[in-house]
C-alpha positions in Angstrom: 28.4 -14.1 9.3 25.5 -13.1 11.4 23.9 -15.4 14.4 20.7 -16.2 14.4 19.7 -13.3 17.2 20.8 -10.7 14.6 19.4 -12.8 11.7 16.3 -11.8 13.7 16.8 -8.7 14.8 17.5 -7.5 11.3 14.5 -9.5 9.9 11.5 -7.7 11.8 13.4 -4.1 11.8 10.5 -2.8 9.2 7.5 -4.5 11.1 6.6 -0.8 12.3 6.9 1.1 9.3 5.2 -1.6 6.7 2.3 -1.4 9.2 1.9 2.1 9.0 2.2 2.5 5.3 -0.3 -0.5 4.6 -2.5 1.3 7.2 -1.8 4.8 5.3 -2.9 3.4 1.5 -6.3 2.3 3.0 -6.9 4.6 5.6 -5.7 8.1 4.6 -8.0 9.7 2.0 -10.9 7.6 3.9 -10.0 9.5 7.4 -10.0 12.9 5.9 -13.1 12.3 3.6 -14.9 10.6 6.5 -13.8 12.8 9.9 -11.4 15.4 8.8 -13.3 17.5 6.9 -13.0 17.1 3.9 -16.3 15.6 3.1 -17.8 17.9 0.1 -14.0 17.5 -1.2 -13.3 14.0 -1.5 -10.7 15.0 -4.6 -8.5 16.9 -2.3 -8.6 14.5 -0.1 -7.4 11.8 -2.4 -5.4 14.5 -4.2 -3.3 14.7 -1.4 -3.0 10.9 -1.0 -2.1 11.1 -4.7 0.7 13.2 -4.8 2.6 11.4 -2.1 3.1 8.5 -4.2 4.9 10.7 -6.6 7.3 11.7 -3.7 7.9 8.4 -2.5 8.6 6.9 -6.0 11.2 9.0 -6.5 12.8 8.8 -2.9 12.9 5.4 -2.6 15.0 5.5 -6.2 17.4 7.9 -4.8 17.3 7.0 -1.3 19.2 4.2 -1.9 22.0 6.3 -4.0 22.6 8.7 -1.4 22.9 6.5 1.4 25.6 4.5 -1.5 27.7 7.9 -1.0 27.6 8.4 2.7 30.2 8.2 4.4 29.9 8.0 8.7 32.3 6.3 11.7 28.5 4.4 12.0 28.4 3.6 8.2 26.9 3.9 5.4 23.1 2.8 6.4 22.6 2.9 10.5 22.5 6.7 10.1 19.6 6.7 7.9 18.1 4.1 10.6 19.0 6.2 13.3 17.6 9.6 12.2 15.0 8.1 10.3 12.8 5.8 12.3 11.8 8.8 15.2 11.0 11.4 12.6 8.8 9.0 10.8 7.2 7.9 13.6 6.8 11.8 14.7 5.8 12.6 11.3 3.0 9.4 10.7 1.2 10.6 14.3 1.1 14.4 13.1 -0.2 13.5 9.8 -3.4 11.7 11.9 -3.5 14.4 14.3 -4.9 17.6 12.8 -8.0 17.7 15.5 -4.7 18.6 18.0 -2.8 20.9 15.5 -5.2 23.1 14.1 -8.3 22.3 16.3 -11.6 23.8 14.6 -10.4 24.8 11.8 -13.0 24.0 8.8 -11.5 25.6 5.6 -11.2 22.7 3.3 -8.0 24.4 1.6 -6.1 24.8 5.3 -6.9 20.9 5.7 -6.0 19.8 2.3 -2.7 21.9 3.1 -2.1 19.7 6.3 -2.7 16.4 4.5 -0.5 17.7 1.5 2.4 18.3 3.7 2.3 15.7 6.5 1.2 13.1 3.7 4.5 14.1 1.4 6.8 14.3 4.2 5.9 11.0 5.8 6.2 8.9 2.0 9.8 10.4 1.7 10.5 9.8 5.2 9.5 6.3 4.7 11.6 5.7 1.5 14.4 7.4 2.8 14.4 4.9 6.1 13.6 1.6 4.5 15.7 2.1 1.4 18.9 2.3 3.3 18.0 -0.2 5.7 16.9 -2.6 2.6 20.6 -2.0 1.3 22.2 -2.6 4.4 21.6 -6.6 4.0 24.5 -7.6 1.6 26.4 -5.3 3.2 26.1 -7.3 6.6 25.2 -10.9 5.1 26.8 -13.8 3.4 25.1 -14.9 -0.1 24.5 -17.9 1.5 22.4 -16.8 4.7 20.4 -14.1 2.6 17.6 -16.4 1.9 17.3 -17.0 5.3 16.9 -13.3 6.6 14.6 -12.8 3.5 12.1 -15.6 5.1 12.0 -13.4 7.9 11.1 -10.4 6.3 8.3 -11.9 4.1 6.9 -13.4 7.3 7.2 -9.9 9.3 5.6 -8.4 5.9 2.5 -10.7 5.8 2.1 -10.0 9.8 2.4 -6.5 8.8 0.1 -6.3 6.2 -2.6 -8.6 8.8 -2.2 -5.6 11.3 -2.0 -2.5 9.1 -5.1 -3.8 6.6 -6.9 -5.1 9.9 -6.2 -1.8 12.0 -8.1 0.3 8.6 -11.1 -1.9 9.3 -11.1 -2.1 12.9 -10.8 1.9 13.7 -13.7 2.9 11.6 -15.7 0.2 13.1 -14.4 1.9 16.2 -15.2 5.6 15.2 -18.8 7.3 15.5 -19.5 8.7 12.0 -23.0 10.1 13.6 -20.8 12.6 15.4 -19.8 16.2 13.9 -16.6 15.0 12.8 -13.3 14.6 14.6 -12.4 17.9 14.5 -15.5 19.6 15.4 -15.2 17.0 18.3 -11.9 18.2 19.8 -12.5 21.9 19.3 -16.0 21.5 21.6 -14.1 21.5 24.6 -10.9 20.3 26.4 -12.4 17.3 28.6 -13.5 14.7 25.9 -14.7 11.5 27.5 -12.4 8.4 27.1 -13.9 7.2 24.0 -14.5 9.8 21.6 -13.5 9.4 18.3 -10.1 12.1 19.0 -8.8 9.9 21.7 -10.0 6.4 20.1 -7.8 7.5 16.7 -4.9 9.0 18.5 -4.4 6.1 21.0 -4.0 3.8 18.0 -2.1 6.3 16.2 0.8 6.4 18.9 0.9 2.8 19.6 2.1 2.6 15.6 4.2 5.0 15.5 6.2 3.9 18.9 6.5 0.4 17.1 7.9 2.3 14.2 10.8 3.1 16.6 10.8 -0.1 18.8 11.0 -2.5 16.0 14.7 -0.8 14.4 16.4 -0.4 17.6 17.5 -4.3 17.6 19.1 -4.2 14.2 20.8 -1.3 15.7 21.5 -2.5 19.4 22.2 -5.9 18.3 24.1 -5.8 14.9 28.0 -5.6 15.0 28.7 -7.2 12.3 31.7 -5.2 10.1 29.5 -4.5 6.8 31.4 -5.6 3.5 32.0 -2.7 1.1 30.5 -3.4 -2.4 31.3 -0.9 -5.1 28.6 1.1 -6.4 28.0 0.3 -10.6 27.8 3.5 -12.3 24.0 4.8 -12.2 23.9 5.5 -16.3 25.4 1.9 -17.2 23.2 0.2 -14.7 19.8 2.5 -16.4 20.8 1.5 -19.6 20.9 -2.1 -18.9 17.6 -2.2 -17.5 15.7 -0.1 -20.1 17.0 -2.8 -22.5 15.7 -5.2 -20.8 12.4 -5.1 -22.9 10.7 -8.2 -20.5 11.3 -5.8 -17.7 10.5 -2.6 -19.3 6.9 -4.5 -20.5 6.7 -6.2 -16.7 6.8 -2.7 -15.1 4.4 -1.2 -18.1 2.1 -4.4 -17.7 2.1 -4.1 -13.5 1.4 0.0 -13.6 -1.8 -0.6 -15.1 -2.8 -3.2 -12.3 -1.5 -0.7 -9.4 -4.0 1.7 -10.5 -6.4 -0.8 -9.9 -5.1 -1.9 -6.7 -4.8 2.0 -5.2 -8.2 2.7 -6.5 -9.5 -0.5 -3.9 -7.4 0.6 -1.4 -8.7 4.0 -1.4 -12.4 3.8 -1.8 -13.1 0.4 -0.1 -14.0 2.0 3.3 -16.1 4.7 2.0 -17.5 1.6 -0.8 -18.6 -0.3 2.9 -19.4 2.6 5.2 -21.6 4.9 2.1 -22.5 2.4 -0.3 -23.6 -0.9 1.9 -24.2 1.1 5.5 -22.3 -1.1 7.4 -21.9 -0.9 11.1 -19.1 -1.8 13.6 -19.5 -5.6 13.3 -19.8 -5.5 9.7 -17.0 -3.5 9.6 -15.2 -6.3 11.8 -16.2 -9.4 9.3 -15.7 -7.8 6.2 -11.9 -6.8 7.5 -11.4 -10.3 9.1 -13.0 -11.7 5.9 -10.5 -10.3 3.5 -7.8 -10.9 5.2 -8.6 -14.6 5.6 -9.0 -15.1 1.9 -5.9 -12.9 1.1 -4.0 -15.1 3.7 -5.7 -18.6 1.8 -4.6 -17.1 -1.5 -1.0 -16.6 -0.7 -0.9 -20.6 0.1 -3.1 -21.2 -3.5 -1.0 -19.3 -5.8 2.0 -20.3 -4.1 1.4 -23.9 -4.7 -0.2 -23.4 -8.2 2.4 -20.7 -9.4 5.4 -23.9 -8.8 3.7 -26.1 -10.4 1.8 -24.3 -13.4 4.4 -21.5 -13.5 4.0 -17.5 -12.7 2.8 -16.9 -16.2 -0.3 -18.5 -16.3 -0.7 -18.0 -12.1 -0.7 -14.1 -12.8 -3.1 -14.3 -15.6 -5.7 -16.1 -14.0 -5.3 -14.1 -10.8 -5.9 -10.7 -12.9 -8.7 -12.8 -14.6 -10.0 -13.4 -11.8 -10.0 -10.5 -9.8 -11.8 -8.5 -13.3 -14.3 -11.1 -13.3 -15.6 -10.4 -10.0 -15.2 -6.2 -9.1 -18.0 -5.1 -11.7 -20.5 -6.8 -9.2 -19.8 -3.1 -7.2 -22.9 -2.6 -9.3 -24.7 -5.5 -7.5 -24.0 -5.8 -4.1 -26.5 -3.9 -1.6 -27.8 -1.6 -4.4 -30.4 -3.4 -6.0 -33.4 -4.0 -3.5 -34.8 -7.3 -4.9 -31.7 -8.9 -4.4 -30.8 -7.3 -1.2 -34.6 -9.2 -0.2 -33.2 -12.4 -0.8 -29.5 -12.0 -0.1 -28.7 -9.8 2.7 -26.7 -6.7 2.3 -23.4 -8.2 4.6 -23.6 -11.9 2.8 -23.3 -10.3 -0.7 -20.1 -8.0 0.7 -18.8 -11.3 2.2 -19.6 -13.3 -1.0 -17.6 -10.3 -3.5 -14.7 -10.0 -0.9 -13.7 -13.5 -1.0 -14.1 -13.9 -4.6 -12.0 -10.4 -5.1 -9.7 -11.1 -2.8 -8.3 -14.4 -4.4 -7.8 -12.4 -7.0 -5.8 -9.6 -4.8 -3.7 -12.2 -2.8 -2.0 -13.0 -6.4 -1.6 -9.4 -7.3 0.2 -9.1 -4.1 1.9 -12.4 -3.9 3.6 -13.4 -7.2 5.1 -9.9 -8.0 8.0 -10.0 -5.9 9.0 -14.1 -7.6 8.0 -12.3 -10.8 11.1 -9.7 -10.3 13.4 -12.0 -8.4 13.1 -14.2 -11.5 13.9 -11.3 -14.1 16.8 -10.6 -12.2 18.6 -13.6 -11.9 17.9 -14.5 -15.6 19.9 -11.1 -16.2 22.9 -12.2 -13.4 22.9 -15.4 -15.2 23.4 -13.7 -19.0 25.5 -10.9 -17.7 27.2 -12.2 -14.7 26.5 -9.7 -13.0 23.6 -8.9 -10.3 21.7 -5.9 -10.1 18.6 -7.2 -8.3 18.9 -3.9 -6.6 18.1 -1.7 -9.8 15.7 -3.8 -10.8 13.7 -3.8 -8.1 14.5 -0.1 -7.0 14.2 1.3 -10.7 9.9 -0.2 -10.9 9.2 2.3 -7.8 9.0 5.5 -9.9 6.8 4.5 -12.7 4.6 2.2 -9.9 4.2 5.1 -7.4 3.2 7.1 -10.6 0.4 4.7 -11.9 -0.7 4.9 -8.0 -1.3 8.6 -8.1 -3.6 8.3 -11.0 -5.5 5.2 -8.9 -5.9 7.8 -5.8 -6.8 10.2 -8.1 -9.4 8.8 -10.0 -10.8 7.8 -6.2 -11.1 11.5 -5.9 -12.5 12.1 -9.0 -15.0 9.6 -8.8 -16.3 10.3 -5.5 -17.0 13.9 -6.4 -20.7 14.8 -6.3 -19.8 16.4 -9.7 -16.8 15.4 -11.5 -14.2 18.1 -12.0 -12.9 16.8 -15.0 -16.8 15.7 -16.0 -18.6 18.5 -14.5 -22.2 16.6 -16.4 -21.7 13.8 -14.6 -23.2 13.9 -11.0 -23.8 11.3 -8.5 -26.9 9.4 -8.2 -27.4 8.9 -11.9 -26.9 5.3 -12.0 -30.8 5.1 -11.8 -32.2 2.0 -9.6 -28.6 2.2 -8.1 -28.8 3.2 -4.3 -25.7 4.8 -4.0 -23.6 7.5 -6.0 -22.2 6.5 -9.4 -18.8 6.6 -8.0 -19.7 4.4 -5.4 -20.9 2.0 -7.8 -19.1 2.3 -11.1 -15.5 2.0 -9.0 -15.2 -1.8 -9.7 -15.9 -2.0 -13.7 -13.5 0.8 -13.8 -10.6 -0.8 -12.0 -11.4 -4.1 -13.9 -10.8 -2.3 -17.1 -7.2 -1.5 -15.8 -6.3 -5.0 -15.0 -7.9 -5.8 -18.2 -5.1 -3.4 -19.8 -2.5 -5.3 -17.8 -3.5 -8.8 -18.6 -3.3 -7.7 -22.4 0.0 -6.5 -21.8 1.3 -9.1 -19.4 -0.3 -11.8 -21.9 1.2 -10.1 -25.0 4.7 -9.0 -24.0 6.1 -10.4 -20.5 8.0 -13.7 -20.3 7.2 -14.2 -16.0 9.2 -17.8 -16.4 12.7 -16.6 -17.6 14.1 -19.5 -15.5 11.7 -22.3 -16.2 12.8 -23.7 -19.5 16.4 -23.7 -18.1 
C-alpha cells in the first residue's frame, strides 16, 4: 500500500508532459504558420501537425504492450519513465527551436521537414512515456486507494490543461507578429536583445520541458513500493471482446466525429483571433483567461447536471450546445454594422463563453462516459479491461484528429488544394478569408454527425438503471 507522499508523488508525475501536449495541439501549426515560415503554406504546416496524431495513436496502443513484455532489475514501467521523460523534454524544445537549428533557412519544404520530424518524434515519445507510466498504477496500488491517486491526476490534468491552454494565449500575446518572423530574427545577427521574439519563445520553451523532467523524478525517487504482477490477457481475445461491444464500437464512432471538431478549434483558434478579429496582446490575454474561466465553470455545470440528469442527456446538450453557437465565426468582427455597435473583443468574449460551455462537456464527461462502459462490461464478464477500452479509442481518435488538423490546413489555404476554385476572400461582405470564417459551421456539422450518432446508437448510462 502506498503512503500518501507517494500517493502524491505518483499523482502529479505527468503535470510536465500533459502541459506540453495541451500547449502543442493549440500552439504548433499556429507557431509555424505565424513565425516559422510557413505562412503561404498553412497546409504543411497543419499537415505536419496532422500526421503526428497518426503516430501517437498508434504508440500509445502499443506502448502499453511493449512495456507488458519488458523485463528489467527496475521493472517493467520505471524504464520507460527513466529514458523517456529527458528525450521528450529534449525532443519538445527542438521541435520549437528551428530559428537555432537551421537559422535562415526559408525553403518551406526544409521547414515542413523539421516540423514533420520533430512533431512525429515528440507524439510517440509522449505515448511511449505516459503509457507505461499510466500502467504502472495497478501495478503499484491497491483497488481500494486507486480512486484516490486518480483524484490526483484529474486535478494535476485540469492544472495542466490551465497552464498549457493559457501559455498558447499568453506567448502570442507576447510575440511581435510585425517583425520578419522568428527566424529571419535569429539569423540577423548573434546579439538579439532580451526580448525578441527567439529568446521570449525559447525561454518558455525550456521552462516546459525542464518540468517535463522535474515532475517524474518523485514517482521515481520516492516510489519503492514492490509492483504486483498482473498477467497480460491475450491481445486477440481482449480485441475481440471490445469490437463486440457494439455501445463502444458506436461511442468511439460517435466521439471521432466530435474530435475532428475539437482539433479543428484547437488548431485555427489563434490564427481565427490574431487574422480574423486583429487582436492585440491584451486581447489575446482576456480571450485566453476568458475561456479558460468558462471551461473551468463548465466542468462544475456538467458535473452536477450529468449526476443528476445522467451522461446521456449531459453529452447531448453539450454537443447541442457547442453547434448552436460556432457558426457565429461568420458574425463576430466581420460584419461592420455590428462591429459599430458591439465591439470587436465583446463579441469574441460573448462567442467564447457560449462555445466554451459547450467544450468544457466535450472535455469533461468523456472519460465518466468510458469508465462507465467498462465496468458495465467487468460486471457482465467478470473481468476488467478498463485498460483496452480506454487504450483501444486512441487509434481511431488520433485518426479523426488528423483529418481535424488537416482540414485547418486546407481551409486556411489561399486556394484550396483539394478545391483549387475556391479562394479566400470570397465570403463577400466578410472581412476575413473564407477559412477564417466558414471554420465554425464546418466543425458544427461534425458534432452534428456525432450527436446523430451518439443520440441514435450509444447507451452513455450502462450503470444507471442498475
Amino acid at each position: 500500500m502506498l503512503t500518501f507522499k507517494e500517493k502524491v508523488s505518483y499523482g502529479i508525475g505527468r503535470l510536465g508532459s500533459s502541459i506540453t501536449i495541451d500547449l502543442a495541439d493549440l500552439f504548433t501549426g499556429f507557431v509555424y504558420y505565424a513565425f516559422f515560415g510557413l505562412q503561404e503554406n498553412p497546409f504543411l504546416a497543419f499537415l505536419g501537425v496532422a500526421i503526428g496524431k497518426i503516430v501517437i495513436g498508434f504508440t500509445q496502443f502499443s506502448a502499453g504492450y511493449i512495456s507488458d513484455r519488458t523485463q528489467t532489475r527496475w521493472g517493467r514501467r520505471r524504464p520507460f519513465v527513466i529514458i523517456g521523460a529527458p528525450l521528450l523534454a529534449i525532443c519538445f524544445f527542438l521541435l520549437y527551436s528551428p530559428h537555432l537549428i537551421i537559422g535562415s533557412v526559408n525553403d518551406p519544404m526544409v521547414i515542413f521537414g523539421y516540423l514533420l520530424v520533430f512533431n512525429a518524434i515528440y507524439q510517440a515519445l509522449y505515448g511511449l512515456l505516459t503509457t507505461p507510466f499510466q500502467s504502472w498504477m495497478p501495478e503499484i496500488t491497491l483497488e481500494e486507494e486507486r480512486l484516490e491517486v486518480s483524484g490526483y491526476q484529474n486535478t494535476v490534468n485540469l492544472i495542466a490543461f490551465i497552464i498549457g491552454a493559457g501559455s498558447a494565449f499568453l506567448i502570442p500575446a507576447l510575440l511581435d507578429e510585425s517583425s520578419e518572423g522568428i527566424v529571419d530574427l535569429n539569423a540577423l545577427n548573434s546579439l538579439i536583445p532580451l526580448l525578441t521574439n527567439g529568446i521570449i519563445l525559447t525561454m518558455f520553451i525550456v521552462l516546459f520541458a525542464l518540468m517535463v523532467i522535474i515532475f517524474y523524478l518523485p514517482s521515481l525517487v520516492v516510489i519503492r513500493a514492490k509492483e504486483i504482477f498482473i498477467p497480460q490477457p491475450n491481445l486477440r481475445e481482449e480485441l475481440n471482446v471490445v469490437f463486440s461491444n457494439r455501445n463502444y464500437i458506436w461511442w468511439t464512432i460517435s466521439r471521432g466525429f466530435l474530435s475532428v471538431a475539437l482539433s479543428m478549434t484547437m488548431g485555427i483558434v489563434l490564427i481565427w483571433i490574431d487574422e480574423a478579429l486583429g487582436f492585440g496582446t491584451l486581447e489575446y490575454l482576456l480571450f485566453g483567461l476568458t475561456l479558460l474561466v468558462t471551461i473551468f465553470c463548465g466542468f462544475i455545470f456538467w458535473g452536477k447536471y450529468a449526476n443528476k440528469n445522467g451522461k446521456t442527456k449531459s453529452f447531448i446538450y453539450a454537443m447541442i450546445w457547442g453547434a448552436l453557437w460556432l457558426p457565429f465565426t461568420l458574425v463576430v468582427g466581420q460584419i461592420e454594422p455590428v462591429t459599430q455597435i458591439i465591439p470587436i473583443l465583446l463579441q469574441a468574449i460573448l462567442f467564447v463563453i457560449l462555445v466554451g460551455i459547450g467544450l468544457s462537456g466535450f472535455y469533461l464527461l468523456p472519460y465518466a462516459i468510458v469508465a462507465d462502459i467498462a465496468e458495465a462490461d467487468e460486471r457482465k464478464t467478470g473481468e476488467s479491461r478498463a485498460g483496452m477500452y480506454y487504450g483501444f479509442e486512441s487509434i481511431p481518435l488520433n485518426v479523426f484528429q488528423f483529418f481535424g488538423f488537416l482540414i485547418v490546413g486546407i481551409i486556411l489555404e489561399e486556394e484550396s488544394p483539394i478545391l483549387p476554385g475556391i479562394t479566400g476572400g470570397i465570403s463577400g461582405l466578410l472581412g476575413a478569408g473564407w477559412g477564417l470564417t466558414f471554420w465554425g459551421p464546418i466543425a458544427a456539422v461534425f458534432i452534428l454527425i456525432s450527436v446523430f450518432l451518439f443520440w441514435r446508437k450509444v447507451d452513455a448510462d450502462p450503470l444507471r438503471e442498475e
